[in-house]
PAZAPA-4460 file (N, C-alpha, C; in steps of 0.05 Angstrom, whole numbers, plus 32768, in hexadecimal, padded with zeros to 4 digits):
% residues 257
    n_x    n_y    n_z   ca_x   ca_y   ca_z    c_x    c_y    c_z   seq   type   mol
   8011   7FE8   8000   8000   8000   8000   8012   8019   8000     1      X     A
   8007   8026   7FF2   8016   803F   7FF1   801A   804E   8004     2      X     A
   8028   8065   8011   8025   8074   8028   8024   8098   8017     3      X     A
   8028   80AE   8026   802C   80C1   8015   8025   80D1   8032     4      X     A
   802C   80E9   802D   8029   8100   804E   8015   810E   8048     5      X     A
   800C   810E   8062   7FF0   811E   8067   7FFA   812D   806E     6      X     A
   7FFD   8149   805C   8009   8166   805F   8024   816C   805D     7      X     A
   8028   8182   805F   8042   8190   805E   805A   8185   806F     8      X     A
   804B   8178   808A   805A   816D   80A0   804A   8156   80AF     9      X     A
   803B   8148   80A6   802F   8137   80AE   8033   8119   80A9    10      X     A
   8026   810A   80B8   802A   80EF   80B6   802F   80E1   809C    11      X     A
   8037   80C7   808D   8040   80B9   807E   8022   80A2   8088    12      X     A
   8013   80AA   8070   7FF9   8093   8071   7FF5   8083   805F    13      X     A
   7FE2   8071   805A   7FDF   805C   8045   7FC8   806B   803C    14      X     A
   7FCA   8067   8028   7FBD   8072   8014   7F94   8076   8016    15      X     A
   7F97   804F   801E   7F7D   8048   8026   7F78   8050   8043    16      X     A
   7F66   8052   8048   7F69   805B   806B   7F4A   804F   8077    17      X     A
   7F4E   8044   8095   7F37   8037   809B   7F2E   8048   80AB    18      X     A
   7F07   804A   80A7   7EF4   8064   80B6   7EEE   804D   80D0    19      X     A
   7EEB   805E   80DF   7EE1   8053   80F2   7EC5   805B   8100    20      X     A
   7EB4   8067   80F6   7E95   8067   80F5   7E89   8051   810A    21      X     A
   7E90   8033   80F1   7E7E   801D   8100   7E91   8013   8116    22      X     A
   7E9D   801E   8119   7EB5   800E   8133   7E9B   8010   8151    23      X     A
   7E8F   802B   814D   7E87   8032   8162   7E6A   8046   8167    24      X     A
   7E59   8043   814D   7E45   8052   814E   7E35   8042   813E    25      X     A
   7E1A   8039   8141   7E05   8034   8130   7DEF   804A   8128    26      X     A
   7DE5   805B   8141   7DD8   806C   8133   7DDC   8089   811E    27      X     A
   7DC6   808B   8115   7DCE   809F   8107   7DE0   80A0   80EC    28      X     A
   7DDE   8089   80E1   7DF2   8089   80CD   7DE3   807F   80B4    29      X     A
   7DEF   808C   80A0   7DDF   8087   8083   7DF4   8076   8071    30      X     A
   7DF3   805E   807E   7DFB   8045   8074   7DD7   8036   8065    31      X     A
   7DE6   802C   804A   7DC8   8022   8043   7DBC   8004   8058    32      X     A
   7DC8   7FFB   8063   7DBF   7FE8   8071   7DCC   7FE2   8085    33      X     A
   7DB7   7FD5   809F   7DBD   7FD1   80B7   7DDE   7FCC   80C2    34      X     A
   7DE6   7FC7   80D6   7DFC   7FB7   80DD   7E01   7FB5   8100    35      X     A
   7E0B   7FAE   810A   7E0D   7F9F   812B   7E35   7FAD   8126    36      X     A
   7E36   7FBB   8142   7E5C   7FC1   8140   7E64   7FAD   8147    37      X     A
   7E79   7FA6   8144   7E90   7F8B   8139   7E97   7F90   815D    38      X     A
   7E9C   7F6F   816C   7EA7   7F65   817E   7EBE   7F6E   8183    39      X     A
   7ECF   7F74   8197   7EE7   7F7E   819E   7EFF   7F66   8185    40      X     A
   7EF4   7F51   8188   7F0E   7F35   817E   7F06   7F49   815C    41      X     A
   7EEA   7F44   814F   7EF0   7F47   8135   7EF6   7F65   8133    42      X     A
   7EF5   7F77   8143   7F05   7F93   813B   7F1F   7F8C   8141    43      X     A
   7F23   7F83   814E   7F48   7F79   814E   7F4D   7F67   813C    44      X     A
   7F44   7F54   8135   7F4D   7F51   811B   7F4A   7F60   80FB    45      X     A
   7F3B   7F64   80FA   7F2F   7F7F   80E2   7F45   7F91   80E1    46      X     A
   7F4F   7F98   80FA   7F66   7FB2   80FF   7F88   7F9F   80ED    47      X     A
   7F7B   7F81   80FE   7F9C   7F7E   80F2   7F9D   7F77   80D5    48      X     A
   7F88   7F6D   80CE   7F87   7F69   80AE   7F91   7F88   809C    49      X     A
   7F79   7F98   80A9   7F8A   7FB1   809C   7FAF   7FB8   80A5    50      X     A
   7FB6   7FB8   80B7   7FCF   7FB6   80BC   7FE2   7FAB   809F    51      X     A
   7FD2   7F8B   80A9   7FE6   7F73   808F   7FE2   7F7B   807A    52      X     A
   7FCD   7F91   8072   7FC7   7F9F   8054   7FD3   7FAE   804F    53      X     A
   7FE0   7FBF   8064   7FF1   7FD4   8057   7FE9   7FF6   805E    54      X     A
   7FCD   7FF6   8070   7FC6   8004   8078   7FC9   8011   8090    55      X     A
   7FCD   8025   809C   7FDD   8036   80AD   7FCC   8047   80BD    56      X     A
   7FB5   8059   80B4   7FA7   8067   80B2   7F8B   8067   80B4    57      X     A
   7F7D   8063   80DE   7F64   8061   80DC   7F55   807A   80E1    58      X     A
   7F40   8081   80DE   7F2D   8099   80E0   7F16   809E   80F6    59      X     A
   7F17   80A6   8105   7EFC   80A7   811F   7EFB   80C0   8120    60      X     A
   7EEA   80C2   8134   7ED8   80DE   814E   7ED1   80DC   815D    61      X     A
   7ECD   80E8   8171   7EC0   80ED   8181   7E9F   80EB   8184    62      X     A
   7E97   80F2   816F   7E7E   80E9   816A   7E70   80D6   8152    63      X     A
   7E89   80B6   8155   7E7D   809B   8149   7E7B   808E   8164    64      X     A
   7E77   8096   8178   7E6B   807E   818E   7E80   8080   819F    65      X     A
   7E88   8065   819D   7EA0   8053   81B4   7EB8   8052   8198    66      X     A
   7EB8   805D   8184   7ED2   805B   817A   7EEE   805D   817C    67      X     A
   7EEC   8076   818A   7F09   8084   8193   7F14   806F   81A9    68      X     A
   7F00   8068   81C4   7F07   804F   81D4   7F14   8034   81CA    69      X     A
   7F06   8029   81AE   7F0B   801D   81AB   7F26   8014   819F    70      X     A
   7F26   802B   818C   7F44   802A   817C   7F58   802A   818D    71      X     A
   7F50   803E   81A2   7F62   8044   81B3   7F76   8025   81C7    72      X     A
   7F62   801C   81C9   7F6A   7FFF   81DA   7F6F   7FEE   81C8    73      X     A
   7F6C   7FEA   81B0   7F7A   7FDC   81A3   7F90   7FE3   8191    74      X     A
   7F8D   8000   818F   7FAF   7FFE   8178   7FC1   801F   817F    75      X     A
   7FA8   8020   819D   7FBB   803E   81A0   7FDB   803B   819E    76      X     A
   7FE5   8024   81AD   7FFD   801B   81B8   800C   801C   8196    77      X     A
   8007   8013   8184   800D   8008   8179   801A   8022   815C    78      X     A
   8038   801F   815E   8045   8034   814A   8036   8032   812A    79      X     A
   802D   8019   811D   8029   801B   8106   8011   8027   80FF    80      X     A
   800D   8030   8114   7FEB   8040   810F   7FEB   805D   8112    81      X     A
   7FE0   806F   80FD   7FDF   8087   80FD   7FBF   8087   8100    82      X     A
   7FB6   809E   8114   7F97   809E   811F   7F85   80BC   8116    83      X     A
   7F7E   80C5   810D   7F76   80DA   8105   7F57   80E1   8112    84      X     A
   7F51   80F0   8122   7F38   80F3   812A   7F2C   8110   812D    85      X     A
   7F15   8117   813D   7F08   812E   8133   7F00   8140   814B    86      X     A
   7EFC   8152   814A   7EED   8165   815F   7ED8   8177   8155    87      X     A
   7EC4   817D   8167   7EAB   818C   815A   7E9A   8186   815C    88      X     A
   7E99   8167   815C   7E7C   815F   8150   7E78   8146   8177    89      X     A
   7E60   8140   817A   7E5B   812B   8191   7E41   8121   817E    90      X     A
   7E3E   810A   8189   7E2A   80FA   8189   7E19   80F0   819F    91      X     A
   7E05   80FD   819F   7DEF   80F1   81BD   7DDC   80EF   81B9    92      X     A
   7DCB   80D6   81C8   7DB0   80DB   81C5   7DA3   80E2   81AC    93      X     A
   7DB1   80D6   818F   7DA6   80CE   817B   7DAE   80E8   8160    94      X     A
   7DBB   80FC   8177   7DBE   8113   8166   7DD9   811A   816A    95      X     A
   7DE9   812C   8156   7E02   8137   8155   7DF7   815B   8162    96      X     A
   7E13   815C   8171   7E15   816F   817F   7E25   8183   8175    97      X     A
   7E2E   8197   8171   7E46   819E   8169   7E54   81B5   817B    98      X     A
   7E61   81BC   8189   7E76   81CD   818F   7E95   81D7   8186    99      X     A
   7E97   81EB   8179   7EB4   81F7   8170   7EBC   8203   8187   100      X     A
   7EB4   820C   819C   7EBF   8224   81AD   7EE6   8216   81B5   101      X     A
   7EF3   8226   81BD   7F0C   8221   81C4   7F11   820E   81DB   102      X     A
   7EFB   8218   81EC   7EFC   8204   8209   7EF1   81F1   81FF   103      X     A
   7EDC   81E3   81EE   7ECE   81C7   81E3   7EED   81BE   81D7   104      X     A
   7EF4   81C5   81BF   7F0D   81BD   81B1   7F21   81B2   81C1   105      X     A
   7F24   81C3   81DC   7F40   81BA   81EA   7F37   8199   81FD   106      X     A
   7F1A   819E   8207   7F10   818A   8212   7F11   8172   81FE   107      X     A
   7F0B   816D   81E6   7F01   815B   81D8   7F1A   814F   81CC   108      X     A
   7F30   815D   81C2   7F4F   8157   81BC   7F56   8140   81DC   109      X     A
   7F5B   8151   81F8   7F60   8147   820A   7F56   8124   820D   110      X     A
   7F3D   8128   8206   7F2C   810C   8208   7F2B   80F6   81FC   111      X     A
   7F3E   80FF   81DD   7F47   80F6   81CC   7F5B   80EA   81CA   112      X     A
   7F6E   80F7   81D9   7F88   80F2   81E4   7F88   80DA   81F8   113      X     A
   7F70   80D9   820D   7F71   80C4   821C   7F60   80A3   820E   114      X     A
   7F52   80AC   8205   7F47   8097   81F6   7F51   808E   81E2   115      X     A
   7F62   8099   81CE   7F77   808B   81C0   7F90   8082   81C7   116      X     A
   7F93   808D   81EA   7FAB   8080   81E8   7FC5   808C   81DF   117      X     A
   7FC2   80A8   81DA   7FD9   80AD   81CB   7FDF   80D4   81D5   118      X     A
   7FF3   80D2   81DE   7FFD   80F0   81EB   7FFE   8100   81D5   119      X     A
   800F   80FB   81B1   8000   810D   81A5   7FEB   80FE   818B   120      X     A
   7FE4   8117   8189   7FCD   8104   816D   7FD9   8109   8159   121      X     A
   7FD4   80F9   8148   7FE1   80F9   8126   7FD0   8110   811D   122      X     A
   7FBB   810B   811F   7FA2   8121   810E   7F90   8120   8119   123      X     A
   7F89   813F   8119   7F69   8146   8124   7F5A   815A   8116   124      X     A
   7F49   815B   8106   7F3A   8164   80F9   7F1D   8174   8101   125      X     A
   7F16   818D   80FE   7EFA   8190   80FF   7EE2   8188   80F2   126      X     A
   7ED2   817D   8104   7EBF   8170   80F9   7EA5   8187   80F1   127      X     A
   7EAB   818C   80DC   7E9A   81A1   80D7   7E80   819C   80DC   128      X     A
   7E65   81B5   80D9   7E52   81B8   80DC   7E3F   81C0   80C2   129      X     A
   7E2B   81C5   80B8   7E28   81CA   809A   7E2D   81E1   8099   130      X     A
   7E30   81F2   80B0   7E3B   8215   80AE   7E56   8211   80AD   131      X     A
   7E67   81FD   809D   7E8D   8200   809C   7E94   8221   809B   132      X     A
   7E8D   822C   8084   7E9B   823E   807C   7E98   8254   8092   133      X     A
   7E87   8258   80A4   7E7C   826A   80B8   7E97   8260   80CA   134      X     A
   7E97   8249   80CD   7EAD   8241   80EC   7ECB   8248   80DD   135      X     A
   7ECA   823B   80C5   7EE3   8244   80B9   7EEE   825F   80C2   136      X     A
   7ED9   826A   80B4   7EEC   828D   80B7   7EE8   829C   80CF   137      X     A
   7ED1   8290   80D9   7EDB   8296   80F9   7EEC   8297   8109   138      X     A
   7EFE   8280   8109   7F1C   8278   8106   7F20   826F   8121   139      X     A
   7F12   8275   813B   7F12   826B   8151   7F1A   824C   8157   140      X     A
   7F0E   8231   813F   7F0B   821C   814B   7F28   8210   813D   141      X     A
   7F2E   8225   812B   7F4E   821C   811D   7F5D   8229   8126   142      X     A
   7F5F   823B   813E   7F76   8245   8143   7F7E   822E   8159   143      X     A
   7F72   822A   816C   7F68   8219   8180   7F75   81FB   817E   144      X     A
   7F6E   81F3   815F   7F7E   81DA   8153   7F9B   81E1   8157   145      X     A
   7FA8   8200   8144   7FB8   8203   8135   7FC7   8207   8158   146      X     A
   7FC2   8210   8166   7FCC   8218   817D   7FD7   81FD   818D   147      X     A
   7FC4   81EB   8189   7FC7   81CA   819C   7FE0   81B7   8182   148      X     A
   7FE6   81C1   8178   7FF1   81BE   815F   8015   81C9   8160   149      X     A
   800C   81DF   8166   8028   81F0   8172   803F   81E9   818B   150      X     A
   801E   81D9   81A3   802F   81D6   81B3   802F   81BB   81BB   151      X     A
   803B   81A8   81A1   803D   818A   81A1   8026   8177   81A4   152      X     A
   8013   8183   81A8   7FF6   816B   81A6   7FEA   815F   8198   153      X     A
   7FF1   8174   817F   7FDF   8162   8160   7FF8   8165   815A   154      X     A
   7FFC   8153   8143   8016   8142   812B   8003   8163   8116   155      X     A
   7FEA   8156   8113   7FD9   8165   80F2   7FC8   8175   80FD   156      X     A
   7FC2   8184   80F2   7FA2   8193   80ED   7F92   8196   80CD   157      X     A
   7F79   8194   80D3   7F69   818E   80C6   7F50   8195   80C1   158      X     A
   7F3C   8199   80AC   7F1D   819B   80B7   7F13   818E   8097   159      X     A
   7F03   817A   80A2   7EED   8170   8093   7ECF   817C   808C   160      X     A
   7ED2   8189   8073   7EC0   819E   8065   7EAE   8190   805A   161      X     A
   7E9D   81A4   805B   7E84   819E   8045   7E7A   81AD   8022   162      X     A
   7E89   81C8   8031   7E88   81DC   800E   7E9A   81DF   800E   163      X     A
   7EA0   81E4   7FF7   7EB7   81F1   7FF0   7EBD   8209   7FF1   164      X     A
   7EB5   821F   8000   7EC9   822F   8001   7ED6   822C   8026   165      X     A
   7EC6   821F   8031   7EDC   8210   8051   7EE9   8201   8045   166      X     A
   7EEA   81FB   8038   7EFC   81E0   802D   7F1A   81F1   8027   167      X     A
   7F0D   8204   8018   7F23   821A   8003   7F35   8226   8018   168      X     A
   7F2A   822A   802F   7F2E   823A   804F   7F40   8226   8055   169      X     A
   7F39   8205   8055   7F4D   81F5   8066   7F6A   81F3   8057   170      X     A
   7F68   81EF   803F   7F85   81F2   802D   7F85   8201   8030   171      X     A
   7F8E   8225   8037   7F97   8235   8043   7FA4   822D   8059   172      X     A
   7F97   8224   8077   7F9D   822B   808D   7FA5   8210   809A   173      X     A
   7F95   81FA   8095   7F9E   81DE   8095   7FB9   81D0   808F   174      X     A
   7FB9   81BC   8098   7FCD   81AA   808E   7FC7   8198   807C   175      X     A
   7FA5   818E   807E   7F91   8182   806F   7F81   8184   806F   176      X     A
   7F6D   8180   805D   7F4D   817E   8059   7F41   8169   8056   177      X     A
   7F27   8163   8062   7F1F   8146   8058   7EFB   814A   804D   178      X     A
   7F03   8145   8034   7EEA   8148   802A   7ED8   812D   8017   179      X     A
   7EC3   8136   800D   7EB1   8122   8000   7EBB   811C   7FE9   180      X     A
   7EC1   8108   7FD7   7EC5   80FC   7FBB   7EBD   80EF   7FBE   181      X     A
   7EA6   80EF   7FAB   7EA2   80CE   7F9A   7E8F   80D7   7F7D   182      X     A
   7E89   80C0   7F6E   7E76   80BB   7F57   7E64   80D6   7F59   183      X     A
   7E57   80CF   7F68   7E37   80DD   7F71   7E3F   80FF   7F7C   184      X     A
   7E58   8100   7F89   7E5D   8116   7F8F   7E7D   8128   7F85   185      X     A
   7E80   8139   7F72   7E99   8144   7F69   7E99   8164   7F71   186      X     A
   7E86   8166   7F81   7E89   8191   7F87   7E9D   818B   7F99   187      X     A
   7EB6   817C   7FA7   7EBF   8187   7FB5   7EE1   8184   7FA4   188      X     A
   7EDE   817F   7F87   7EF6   8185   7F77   7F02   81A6   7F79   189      X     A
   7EFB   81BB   7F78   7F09   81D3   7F7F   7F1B   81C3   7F9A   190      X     A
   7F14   81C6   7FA8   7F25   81BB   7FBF   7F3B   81B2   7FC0   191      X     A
   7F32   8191   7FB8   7F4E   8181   7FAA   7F63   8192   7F9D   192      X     A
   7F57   81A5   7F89   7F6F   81AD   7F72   7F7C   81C5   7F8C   193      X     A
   7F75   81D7   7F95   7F7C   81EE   7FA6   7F82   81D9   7FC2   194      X     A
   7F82   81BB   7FCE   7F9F   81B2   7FD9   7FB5   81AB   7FCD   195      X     A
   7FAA   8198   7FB6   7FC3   8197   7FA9   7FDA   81B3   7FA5   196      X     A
   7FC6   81C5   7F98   7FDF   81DF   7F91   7FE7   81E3   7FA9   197      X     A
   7FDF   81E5   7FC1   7FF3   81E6   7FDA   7FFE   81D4   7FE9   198      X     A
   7FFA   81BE   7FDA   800B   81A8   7FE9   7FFB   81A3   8002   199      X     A
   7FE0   819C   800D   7FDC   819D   801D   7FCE   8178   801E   200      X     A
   7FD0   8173   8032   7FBE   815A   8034   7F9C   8155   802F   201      X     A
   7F9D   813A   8020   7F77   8144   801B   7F6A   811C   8027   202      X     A
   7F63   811B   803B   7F53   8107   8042   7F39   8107   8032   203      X     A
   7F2F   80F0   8026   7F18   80E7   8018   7F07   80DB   802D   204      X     A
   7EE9   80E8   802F   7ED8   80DF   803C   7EBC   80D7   8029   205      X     A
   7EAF   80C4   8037   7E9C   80B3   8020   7EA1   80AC   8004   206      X     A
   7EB5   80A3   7FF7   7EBB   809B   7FF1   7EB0   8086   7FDE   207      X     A
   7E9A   807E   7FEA   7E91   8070   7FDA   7E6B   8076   7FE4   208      X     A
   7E68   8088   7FE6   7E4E   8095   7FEA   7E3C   8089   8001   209      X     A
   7E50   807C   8019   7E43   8070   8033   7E40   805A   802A   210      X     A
   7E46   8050   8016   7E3D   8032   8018   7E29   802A   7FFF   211      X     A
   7E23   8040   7FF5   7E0C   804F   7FD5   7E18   8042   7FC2   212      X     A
   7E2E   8048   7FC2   7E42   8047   7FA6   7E44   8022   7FA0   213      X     A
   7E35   8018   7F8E   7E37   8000   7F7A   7E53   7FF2   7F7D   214      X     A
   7E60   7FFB   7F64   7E7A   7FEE   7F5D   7E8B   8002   7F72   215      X     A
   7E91   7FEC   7F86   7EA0   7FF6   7F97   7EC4   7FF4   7F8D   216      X     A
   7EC7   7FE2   7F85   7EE3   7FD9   7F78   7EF0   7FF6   7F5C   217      X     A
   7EE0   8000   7F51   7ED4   8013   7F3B   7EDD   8028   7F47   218      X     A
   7ED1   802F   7F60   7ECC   8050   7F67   7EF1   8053   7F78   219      X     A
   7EF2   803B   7F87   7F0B   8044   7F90   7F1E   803B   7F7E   220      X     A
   7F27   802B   7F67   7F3C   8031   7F55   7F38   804D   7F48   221      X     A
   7F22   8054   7F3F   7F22   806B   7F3A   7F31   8089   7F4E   222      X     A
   7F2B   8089   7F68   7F39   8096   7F7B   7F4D   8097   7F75   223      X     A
   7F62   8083   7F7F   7F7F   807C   7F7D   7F8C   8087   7F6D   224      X     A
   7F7C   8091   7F53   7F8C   809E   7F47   7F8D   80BE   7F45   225      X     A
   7F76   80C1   7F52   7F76   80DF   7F50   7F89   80F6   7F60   226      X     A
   7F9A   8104   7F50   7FA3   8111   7F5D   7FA3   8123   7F74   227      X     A
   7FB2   8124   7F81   7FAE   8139   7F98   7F9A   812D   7FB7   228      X     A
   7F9B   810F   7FB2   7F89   80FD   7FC9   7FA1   80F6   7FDD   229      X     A
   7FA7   80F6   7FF3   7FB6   80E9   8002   7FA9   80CE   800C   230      X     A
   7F97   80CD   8011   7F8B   80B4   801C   7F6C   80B0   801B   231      X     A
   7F5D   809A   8012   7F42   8095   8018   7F3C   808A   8023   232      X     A
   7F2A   8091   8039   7F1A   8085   804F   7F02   8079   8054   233      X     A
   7F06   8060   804C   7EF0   8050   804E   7EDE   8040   8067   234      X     A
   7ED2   803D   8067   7EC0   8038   8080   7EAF   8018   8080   235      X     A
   7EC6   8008   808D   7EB5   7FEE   8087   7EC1   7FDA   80AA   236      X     A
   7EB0   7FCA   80AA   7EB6   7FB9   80BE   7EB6   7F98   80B1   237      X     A
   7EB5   7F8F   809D   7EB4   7F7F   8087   7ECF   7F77   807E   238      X     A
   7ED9   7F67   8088   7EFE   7F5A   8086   7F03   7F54   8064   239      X     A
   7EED   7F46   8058   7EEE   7F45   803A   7EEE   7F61   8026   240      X     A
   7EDE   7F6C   8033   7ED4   7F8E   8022   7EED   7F9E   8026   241      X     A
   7EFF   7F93   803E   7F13   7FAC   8049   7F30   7F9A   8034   242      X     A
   7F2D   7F85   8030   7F3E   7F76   801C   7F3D   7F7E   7FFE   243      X     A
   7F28   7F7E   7FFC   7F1D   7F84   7FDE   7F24   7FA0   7FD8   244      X     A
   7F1B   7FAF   7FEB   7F24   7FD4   7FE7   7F3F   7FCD   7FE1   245      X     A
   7F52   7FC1   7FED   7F70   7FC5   7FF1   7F76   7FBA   7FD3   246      X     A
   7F6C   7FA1   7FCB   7F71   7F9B   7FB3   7F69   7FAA   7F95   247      X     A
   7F50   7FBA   7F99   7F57   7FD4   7F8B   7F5F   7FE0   7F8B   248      X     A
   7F69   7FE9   7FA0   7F7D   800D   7F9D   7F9C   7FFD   7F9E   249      X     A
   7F9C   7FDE   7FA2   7FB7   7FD9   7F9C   7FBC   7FCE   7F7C   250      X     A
   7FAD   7FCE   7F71   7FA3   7FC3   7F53   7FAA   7FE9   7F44   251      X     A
   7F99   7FFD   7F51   7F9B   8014   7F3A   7FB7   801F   7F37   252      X     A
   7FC2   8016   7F5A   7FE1   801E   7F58   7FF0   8017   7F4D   253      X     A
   7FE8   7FF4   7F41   7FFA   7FF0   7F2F   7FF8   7FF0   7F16   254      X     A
   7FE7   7FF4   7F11   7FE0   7FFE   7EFB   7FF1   801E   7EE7   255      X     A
   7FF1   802A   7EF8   7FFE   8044   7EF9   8023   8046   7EFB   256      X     A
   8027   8027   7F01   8045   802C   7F03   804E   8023   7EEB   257      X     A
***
């Protein structure tokens, strides 16, 4: 699997990267069909399969459930894992919450820190709200990052957008952006091209449209090649599906050499 840096100064990731959604949340999610979260044994194994795949790079929040706990006890310890997670957003009582303020941010990083397991974080990202571009230029909930950032806590900073012109805001001020690609959805191409021209890191989210997207083998060789992607983040608890992804994006890469 390929690796490549998330940002200017950031981690060395695999290309593919595993979401962690179902690690630790059922409700609320626009997955087309049901599912039960995976047993402590088959998330530990699921984790090491991706490992033996070549994958580096898993994705949580604070508001997918028991995720952050979980990863945390199973691969916090563990050097070959880069962890990337979020602040902003909670999950309670069936609904998302959201807080940017500086004192939420510093609380929610801290909590992060203990439930992963890990003194600093590789990456932490804002979990935007559908008002991005409002919090963007507000600048409060990124200085806050950029500040916990300064004084050894985050490895990255980040914010996961929804329009593009927060998006346009995070290649500016970011280290990365993590936004929507797939089939069904291409408005968040300005983006891509304005990190690329800055060299900035760009995490892929949905990816395959929650689970929507048909030819799953299709949509991510297609990815892999697109310029200016550092990594896509797929979201599965499925040991075969998380094989199969790897054998596409390790099929388009070779393709390309």
């Amino acid at each position: 699997m390929d690796v490549r840096q998330l940002g200017p100064d950031g981690p060395l990731v695999s290309l593919l990267a595993l979401g962690g959604t179902k690690f630790g949340r059922r409700e609320g999610v626009k997955y087309p069909s049901s599912f039960e979260l995976p047993s402590d044994n088959e998330l530990a194994d699921l984790l090491n399969l991706a490992k033996e795949l070549g994958i580096n790079l898993v994705d949580t929040a604070p508001a997918y459930g028991t995720s952050e706990s979980r990863i945390g006890a199973l691969i916090g310890a563990d050097d070959h894992w880069r962890i990337a997670t979020k602040v902003g957003e909670s999950f309670h009582d069936g609904k998302s919450r959201f807080d940017f303020s500086p004192h939420a941010i510093r609380d929610s990083v801290e909590r992060s820190r203990q439930r992963l397991r890990r003194d600093v974080l590789d990456v932490v990202v804002l979990h935007l709200s559908d008002n991005d571009e409002e919090i963007m230029r507000e600048g409060a909930a990124l200085a806050t990052l950029l500040e916990l950032r300064a004084n050894g806590v985050i490895n990255a900073v980040g914010a996961s957008t929804k329009t593009v012109p927060a998006g346009i805001i995070a290649t500016e001020y970011c280290d990365l952006v993590m936004i929507t690609l797939n089939e069904s959805d291409q408005s968040q191409r300005p983006v891509l091209e304005a990190a690329y021209a800055a060299g900035k890191g760009v995490l892929i989210k949905k990816p395959l449209d929650s689970g929507h997207h048909g030819d799953v083998g299709g949509a991510l060789t297609k990815l892999a090649g697109v310029r200016g992607i550092t990594s896509i983040v797929t979201g599965t608890i499925n040991a075969g599906h998380l094989a199969s992804n790897c054998a596409a994006v390790e099929q388009a890469l070779a393709s390309r050499r």
